[in-house]
N, C-alpha and C positions, 0 to 999 in steps of 0.2 A: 195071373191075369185078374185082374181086380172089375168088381161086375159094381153098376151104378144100382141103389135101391131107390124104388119108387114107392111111395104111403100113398096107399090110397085111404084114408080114413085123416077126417078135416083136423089141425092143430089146436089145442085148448091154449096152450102157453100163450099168456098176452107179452108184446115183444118189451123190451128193457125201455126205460125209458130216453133211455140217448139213442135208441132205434126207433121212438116212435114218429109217427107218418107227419108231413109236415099241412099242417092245416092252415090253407088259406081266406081272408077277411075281407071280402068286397066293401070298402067304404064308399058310398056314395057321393061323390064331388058336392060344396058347400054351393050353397044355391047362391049366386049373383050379385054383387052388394049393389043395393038400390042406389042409384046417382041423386047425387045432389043436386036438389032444386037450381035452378038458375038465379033465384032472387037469393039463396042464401053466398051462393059462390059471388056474386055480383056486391055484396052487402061487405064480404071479407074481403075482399078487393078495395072498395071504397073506406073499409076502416084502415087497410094495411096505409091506404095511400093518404090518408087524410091525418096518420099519427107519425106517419114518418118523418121522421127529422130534418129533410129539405122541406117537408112542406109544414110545419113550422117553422122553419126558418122565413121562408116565402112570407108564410103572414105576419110573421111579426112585423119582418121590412116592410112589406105593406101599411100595417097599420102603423106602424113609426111614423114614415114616411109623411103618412097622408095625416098622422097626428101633429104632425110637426105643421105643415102648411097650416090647420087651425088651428090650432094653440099659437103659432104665430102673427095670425091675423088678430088672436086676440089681444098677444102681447101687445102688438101696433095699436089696434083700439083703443085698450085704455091709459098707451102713454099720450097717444093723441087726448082723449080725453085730459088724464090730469094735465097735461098742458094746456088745455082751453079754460079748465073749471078748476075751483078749488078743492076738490076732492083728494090731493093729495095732501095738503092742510089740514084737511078734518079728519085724515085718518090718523096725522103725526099729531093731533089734538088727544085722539081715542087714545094710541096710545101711551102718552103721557100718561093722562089720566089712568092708565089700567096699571102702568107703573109705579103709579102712587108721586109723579115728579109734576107738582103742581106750576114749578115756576118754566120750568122746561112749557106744559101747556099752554100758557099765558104767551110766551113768547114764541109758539104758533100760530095763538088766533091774532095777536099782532101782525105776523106776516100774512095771513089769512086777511085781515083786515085789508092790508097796503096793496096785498095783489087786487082786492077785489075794486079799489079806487082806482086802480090804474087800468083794470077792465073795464070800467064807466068813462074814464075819459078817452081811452081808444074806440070806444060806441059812438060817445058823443062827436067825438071828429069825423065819423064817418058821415054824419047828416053832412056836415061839410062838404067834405069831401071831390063829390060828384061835381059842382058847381068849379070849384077849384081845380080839379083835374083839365076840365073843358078849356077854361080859362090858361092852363098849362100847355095843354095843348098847343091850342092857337097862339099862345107865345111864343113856343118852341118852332113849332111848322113856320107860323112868320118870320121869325127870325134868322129860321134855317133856311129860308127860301132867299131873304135878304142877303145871307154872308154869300149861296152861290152865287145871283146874281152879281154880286159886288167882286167876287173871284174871274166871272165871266169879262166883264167889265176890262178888269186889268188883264186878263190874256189877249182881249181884244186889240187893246192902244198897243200892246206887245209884239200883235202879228198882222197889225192893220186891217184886220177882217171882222165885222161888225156884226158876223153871225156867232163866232166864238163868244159873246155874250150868254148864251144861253146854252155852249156846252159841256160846263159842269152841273149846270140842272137836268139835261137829256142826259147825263151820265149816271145820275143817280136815281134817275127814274129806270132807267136802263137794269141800274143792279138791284134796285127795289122789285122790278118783274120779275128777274134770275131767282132774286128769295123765293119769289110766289110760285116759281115753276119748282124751285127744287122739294117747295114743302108740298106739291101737288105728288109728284112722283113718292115722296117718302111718307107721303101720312097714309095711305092705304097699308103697306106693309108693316108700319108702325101701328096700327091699328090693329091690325093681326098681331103679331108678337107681343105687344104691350102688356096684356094680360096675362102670357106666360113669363113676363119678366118681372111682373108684380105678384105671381106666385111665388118664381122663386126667390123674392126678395123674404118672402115670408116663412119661408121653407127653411131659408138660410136662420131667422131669427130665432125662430122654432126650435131648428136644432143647434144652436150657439143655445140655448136653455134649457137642455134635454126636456121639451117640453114633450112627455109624452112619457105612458106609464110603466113601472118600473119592470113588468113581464116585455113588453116590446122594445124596452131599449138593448143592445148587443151585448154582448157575456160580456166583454172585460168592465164597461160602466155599471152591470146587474152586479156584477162581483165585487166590486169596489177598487179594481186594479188599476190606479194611477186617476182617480178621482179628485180633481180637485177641492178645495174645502170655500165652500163659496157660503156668506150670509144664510141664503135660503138654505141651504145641506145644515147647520150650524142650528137656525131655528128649527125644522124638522124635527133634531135630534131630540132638540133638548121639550119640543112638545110633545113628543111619544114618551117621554123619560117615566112616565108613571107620577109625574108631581100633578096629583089634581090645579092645585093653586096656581100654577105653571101654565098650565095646558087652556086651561078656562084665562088666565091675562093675555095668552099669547093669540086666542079665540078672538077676543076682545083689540085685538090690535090689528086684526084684518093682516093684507099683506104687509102692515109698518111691522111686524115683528121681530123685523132685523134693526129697529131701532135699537133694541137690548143691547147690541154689538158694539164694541168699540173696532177701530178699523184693523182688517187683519192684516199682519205682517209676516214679512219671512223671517224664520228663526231658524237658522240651522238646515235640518234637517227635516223641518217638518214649518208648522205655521204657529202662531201665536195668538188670541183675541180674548179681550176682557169681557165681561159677560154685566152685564148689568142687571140684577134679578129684582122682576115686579115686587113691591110689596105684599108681603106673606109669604113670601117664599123665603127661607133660611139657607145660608151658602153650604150648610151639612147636608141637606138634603137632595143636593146635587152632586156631593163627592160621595156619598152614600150610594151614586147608580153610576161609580165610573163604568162597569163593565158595560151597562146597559146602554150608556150615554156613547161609550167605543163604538159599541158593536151600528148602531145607530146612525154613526159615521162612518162605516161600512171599517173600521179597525178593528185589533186585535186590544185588549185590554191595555198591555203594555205599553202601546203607541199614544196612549191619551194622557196629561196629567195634568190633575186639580190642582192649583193653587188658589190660598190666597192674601190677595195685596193688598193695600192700606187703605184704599175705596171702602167703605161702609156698604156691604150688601151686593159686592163683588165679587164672583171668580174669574181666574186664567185659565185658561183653556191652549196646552199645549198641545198640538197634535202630529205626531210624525208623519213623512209620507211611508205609503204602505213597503214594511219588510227594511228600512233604513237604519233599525236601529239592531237588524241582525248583521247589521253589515259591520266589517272589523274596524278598528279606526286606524290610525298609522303607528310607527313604531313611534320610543320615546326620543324627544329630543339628546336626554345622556347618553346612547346608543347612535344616532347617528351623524352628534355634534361632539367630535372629540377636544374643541378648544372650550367648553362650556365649564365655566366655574361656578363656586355656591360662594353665598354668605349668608349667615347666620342669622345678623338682625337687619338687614336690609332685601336681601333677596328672595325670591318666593319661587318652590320646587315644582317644576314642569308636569305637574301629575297626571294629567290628561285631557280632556273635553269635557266641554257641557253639554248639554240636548242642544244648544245652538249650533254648534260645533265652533265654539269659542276657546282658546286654549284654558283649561284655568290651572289655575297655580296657588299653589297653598303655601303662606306664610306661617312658619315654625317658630319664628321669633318670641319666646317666653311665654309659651303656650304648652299644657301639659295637653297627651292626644292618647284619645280612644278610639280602635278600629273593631266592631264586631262584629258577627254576621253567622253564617250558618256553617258547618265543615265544609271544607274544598271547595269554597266561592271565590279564593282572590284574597284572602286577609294577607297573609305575609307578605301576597307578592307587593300587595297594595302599600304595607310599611314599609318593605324592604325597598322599594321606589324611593319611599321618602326619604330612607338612611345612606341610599347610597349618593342621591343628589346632594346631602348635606356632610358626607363625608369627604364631599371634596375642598369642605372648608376646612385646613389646615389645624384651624384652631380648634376642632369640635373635638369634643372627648366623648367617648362611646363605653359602656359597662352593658353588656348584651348577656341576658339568659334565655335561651329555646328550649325551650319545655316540651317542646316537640320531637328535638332533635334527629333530624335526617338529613342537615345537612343544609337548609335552607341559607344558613348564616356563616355558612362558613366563608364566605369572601371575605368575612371582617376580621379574621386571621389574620397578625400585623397591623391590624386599623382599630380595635375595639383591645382597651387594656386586660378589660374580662370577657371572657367567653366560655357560656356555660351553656353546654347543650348536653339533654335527654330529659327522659323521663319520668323515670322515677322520682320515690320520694326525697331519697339522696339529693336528685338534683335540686326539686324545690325548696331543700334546706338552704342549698347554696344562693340561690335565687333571693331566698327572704335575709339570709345576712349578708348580700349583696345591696339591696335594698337597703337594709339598718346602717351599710357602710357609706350609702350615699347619704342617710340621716345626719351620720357624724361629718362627711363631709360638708353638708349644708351649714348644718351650726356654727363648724370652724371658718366657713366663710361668713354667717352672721358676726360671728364673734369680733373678723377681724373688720368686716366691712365699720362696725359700731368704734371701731380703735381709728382706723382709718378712711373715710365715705368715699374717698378717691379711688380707694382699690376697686379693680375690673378683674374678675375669675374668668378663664375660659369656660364655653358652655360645656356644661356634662348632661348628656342623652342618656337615660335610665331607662333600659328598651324591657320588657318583659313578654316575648311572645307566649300565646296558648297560658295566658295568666290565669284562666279558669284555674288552673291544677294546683298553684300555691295557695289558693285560695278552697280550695279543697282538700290541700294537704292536711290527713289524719296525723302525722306526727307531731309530738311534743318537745320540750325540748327539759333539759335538767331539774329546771326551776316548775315544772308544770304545765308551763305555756302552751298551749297551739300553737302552731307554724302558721295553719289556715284557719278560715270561718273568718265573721265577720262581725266579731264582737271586740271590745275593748281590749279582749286578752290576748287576742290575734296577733300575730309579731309580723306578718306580709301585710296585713290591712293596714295597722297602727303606721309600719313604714310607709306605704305609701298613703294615708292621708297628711302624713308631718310634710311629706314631699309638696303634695299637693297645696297645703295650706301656706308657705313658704318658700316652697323652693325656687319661682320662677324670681325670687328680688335677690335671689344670689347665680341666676341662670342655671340650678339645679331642676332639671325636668324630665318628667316620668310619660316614657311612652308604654302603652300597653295594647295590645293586639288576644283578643277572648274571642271564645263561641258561642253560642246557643247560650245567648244569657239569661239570666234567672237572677233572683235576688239571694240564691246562694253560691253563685258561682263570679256575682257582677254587684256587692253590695250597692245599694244606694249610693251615700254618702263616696263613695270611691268612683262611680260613675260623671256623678255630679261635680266633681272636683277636675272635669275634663276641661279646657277650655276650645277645645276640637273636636267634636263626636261626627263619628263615621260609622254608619252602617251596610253592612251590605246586605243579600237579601235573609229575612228571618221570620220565623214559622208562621206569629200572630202578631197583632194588633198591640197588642200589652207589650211584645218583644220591643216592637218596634218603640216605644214608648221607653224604652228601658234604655235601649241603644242612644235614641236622641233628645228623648225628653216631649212630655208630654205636649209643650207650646209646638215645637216644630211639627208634630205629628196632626195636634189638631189644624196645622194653618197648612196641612197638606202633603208632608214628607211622607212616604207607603213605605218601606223596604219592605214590608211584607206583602207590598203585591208584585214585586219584581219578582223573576222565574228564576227557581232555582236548576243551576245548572246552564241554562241558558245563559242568565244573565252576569257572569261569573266576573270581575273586577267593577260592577258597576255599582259606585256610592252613593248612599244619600247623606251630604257633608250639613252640620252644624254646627258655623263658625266664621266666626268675625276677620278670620286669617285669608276669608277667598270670597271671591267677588261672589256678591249671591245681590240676583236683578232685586231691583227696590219693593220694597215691603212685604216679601217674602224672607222667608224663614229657615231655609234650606234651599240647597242646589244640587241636582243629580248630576255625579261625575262619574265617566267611563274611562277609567284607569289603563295608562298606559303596561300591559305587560312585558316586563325585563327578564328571560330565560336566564338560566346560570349561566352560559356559557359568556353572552355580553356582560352579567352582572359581575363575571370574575374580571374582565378588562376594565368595567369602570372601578371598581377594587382597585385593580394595579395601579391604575390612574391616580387614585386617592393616594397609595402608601408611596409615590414617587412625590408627594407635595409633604410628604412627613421626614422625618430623623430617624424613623423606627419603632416601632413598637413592640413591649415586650409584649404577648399577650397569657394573660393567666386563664389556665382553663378549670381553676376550681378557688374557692377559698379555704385557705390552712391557714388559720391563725395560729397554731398550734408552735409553727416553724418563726412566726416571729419575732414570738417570746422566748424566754427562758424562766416558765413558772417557777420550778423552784427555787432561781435566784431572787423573780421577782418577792417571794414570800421570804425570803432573808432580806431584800432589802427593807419591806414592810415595818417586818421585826427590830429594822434599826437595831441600839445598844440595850432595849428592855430585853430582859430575861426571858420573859415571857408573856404573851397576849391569847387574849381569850381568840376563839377562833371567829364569831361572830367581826368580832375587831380585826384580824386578817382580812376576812371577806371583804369588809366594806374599805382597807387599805386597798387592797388589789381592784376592785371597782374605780378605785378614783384615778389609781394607774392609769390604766388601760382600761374603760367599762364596753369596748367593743368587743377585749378579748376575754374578761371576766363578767360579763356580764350574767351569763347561764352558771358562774361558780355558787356551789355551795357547799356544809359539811363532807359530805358526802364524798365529793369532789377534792376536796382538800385531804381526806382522810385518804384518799386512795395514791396520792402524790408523794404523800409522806410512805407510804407504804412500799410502793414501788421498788427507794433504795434504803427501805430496812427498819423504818420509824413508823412513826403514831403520834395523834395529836394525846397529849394525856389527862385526867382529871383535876384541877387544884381547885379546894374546895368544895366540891361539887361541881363543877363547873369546865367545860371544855377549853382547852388551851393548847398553846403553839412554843413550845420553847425553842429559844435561840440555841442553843446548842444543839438539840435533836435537828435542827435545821441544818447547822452547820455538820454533825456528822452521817447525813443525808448526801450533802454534798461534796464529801470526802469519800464514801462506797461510792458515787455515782463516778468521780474523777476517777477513784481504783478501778472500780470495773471497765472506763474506758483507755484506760492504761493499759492494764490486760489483756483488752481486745488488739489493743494497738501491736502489745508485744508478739503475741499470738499468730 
């Protein structure tokens, strides 16, 4: 039996602390938050509702609105005005003069003169006037009183009634009263409405001229979306343009400031207007603020462009409408016209649009062509357009190297006798004695043309795209030469400037398609020798200067303000070969683009108007010689020749194929099947016999092989 123990004596142990007693925190509740005054809640109230976006809205229509009716009224006043007074005379006088156009002036204040004689003599009639009115009067009423009576008359003898005399005059007395009663009834309520009919006559004028300022007119006119380009928009711009000398002439010309303007036209896609600039003003100094002069016209940079035209102290001023020239343009004619043929020297290839949206077309007729511009703008695609339209002339001969090699040119497979594509320097070797081959081929058509004047060559197209690379080709070749760079010793530059100097009077011509040019990648003189330059868009100013030459660029050609990436097939052309509008210097063309998949149909198209073509995908001179027959034939019956006298026999051979021969070269031939050039008298030499039992091992050995 288990007994319960009781402690009477108090516990010291203080308990664990996860038994200890739980102690409670009276917080006393936070005291009451004071209310907000009533003028402050009444104050946020009135801000919330007076910044809210319905009630800006509210006032601006308000003030539009009510701007429009005055500004209307004022419009009315002072055209009433300049049609009473001469005031619009004396402003087309001001402006003249602030123009610096003195004889324009003169023949202001002349018509300033003629109106103001013809305002003295409509005064002086009027003293007249009054007396003669009266006098009209009474001739009219008497007279009119006499034809009814005289009408009365004959209805009378007509119906034998002798009062019918006088009732065509109680008849028109009769509708004379009807007038008077019906203008009684309608002049009170036309006296009421009249005046809201002559607000809104004002209202409507108002706002036909957005008169009213630029916060209270609606987003889309604040924003510039679908703004017309009207005189006034056009002077604004160009008087905020930052040209002091500008801004102070156009001051000076009061509202005439839109005399500067010649009349604006539709051009395409956007508008057209000549600019006529005050004296002191320099036409660079307005293509100096395209961006500011766009934005000004509520555009994007893009959508504006300066030229200029043969006017002394003129610019053009093209302006798209807004977002039109993001818009794609159609496909090419060679895509969607499968009966379209080419010719050479008469036809001109479908390329694409102008900023008019005018078709243009580039004539290739013995013209050598330059396309440059920045990477992946549209260069190829842009030449490749022009190859393939032009390869539907049967006659056209094609010699193509892609230096780029991926593939772009491969449609000319069958179409192009060479075809050399990649990128290495291998290829660029091939490239630049592709090149030297079109040299030899040119000469032998000088040659024969001078034997014969009548002879006609078919055109041969010398295409070299991404030509930068030959032209930067590090390697040499036997003799020491460069391949590339852009000195005399150059074997691609020297090709193609012999090309360029000559080649189009034998139809020999050199297309080249470069990058990001430079004066080491785009020599001078090799540029220069285009008679087609095309740019697309590139980095700077100096670029663009390199591309098309400095005349075009200062009379207003930019490729380096066009967007890259954005702007990607769009040219600026330098060339006699395509419509370019009168006394401008350049024309921007937006290039039709051709996908491979259509560019390989218009290809087939092309090899179905041929016989076939072999196409060579490299040059081997190597296979269409036989050297060392060539250097026994050399050797002819002497015994032996110096090797120097070798070289320069096999040169006159063939100097396409021996051209890079030298020692060195000779020695390793003879080598090959079992010889050597040997010493007589000092002096290196080629004996005929070592020659011929050269090619007695070379015949055994391939005996041998044969048997074998």
């Amino acid at each position: 039996m288990s007994e319960n123990v009781v402690h009477l004596h108090k516990a010291t142990d203080h308990p664990a602390p996860d038994t200890a007693p739980t102690v409670l925190t009276v917080v006393p509740d936070a005291p009451p938050a004071r209310p907000v005054p009533l003028w402050v809640r009444s104050g946020r109230a009135i801000k919330t509702g007076v910044t809210h976006e319905k009630t800006r809205a509210t006032v601006r229509a308000m003030a539009r609105h009510s701007l429009y009716t005055f500004n209307g009224g004022r419009i009315v006043a002072r055209r009433a005005w300049d049609g009473r007074t001469g005031s619009r005379y004396e402003r087309m006088i001001r402006a003249a003069e602030a123009a610096g156009n003195l004889e324009a002036a003169e023949e202001w204040e002349e018509r300033l003169q003629r109106f103001r004689a013809a305002r003295h003599h409509r005064r002086m009639d009027l003293l007249h006037s009054p007396v003669e009115a009266a006098k009209g009067v009474a001739v009219g009423a008497g007279m009119s009183i006499g034809v009814l009576v005289a009408l009365g008359v004959v209805m009378a003898i007509n119906t034998g009634h002798v009062g019918d005399v006088i009732t065509p005059l109680s008849a028109t007395v009769d509708f004379i009263a009807l007038l008077i009663r019906i203008v009684q009834v309608v002049w009170g309520p036309l006296i009421s409405i009249g005046p809201f009919l002559a607000l809104l006559a004002l209202w409507s004028v108002g706002r036909k001229q957005q008169a009213a300022p630029q916060w209270a007119l609606p987003a889309n006119v604040r924003n510039g979306e679908g703004e017309p380009i009207t005189p006034s928009i056009v002077v604004k711009a160009l008087r905020d343009l930052g040209v002091p000398a500008l801004a102070r002439a156009i001051k000076e010309m009061g509202d005439a400031g839109a005399s500067m303007l010649g009349p604006i036209r539709i051009a395409g896609c956007g508008v057209e207007v000549d600019v006529t600039l005050p004296s002191g003003v320099a036409t660079n100094e307005v293509q100096n603020k395209r961006r500011k002069l766009a934005e000004n016209l509520t555009r994007h940079e893009h959508e504006v462009f300066i030229t200029i035209p043969e006017a002394a102290r003129t610019v053009r001023l093209w302006i798209a409408d807004s977002g039109a020239l993001d818009e794609p343009i159609g496909p090419s004619p060679l895509v969607t016209d499968e009966t379209l043929t080419a010719n050479y020297k008469t036809g001109r290839a479908p390329w694409g649009q102008d900023l008019r949206g005018d078709a243009a077309e580039l004539s290739v007729y013995q013209r050598h062509l330059l396309v440059t511009g920045l990477s992946n703008q549209g260069k190829t695609a842009a030449l490749r357009a022009l190859a393939l339209w032009l390869a539907l002339d049967r006659t056209v001969q094609f010699w193509i190297a892609d230096l780029k090699g991926v593939g772009d040119w491969a449609p000319f497979d069958g179409i192009a006798k060479v075809l050399i594509e990649g990128p290495s320097d291998s290829h660029c070797i091939q490239a630049t004695e592709m090149v030297e081959d079109a040299v030899e081929e040119m000469n032998r058509r000088i040659e024969a043309v001078r034997k014969d004047p009548s002879l006609v060559f078919p055109p041969l197209i010398v295409l070299v795209d991404e030509a930068q690379k030959a032209f930067m080709c590090p390697a040499k070749g036997e003799d020491g030469r460069p391949y590339g760079g852009a000195k005399a010793t150059s074997r691609y530059f020297m090709g193609v400037r012999e090309i360029h100097n000559q080649g189009r009077a034998v139809d020999v011509l050199m297309w080249q398609g470069t990058q990001d040019p430079t004066d080491q990648n785009l020599p001078k003189l090799v540029r220069e020798g285009a008679h087609t330059r095309a740019s697309l868009v590139v980095g700077t100013e100096s670029q663009a200067e390199m591309a098309l030459g400095a005349k075009a660029v200062n009379a207003g050609a930019a490729p380096h303000l066009l967007r890259q990436g954005l702007d990607k097939g769009t040219l600026v052309v330098a060339s006699d070969g395509i419509t370019i509008p009168a006394g401008q210097s350049s024309i921007t063309v937006r290039t039709h683009f051709i996908d491979d998949e259509p560019a390989a149909e218009i290809a087939a198209r092309a090899k179905a108007l041929r016989d076939g073509v072999a196409t060579l995908r490299a040059i081997d001179r190597t296979e269409e010689r036989d050297p060392l027959a060539d250097v026994a034939a050399v050797i002819g019956d002497a015994a032996r020749l110096r090797t120097d006298e070798v070289l320069k026999r096999l040169h006159a051979l063939d100097t396409a194929v021996y051209r890079e021969w030298n020692n060195g070269r000779l020695k390793r031939l003879l080598e090959e099947h079992g010889e050597e050039p040997k010493k007589s008298h000092g002096v290196m030499v080629v004996r005929r016999d070592d020659v011929a039992r050269a090619l007695a091992n070379r015949d055994a050995d391939g005996s041998a092989s044969a048997a074998e």
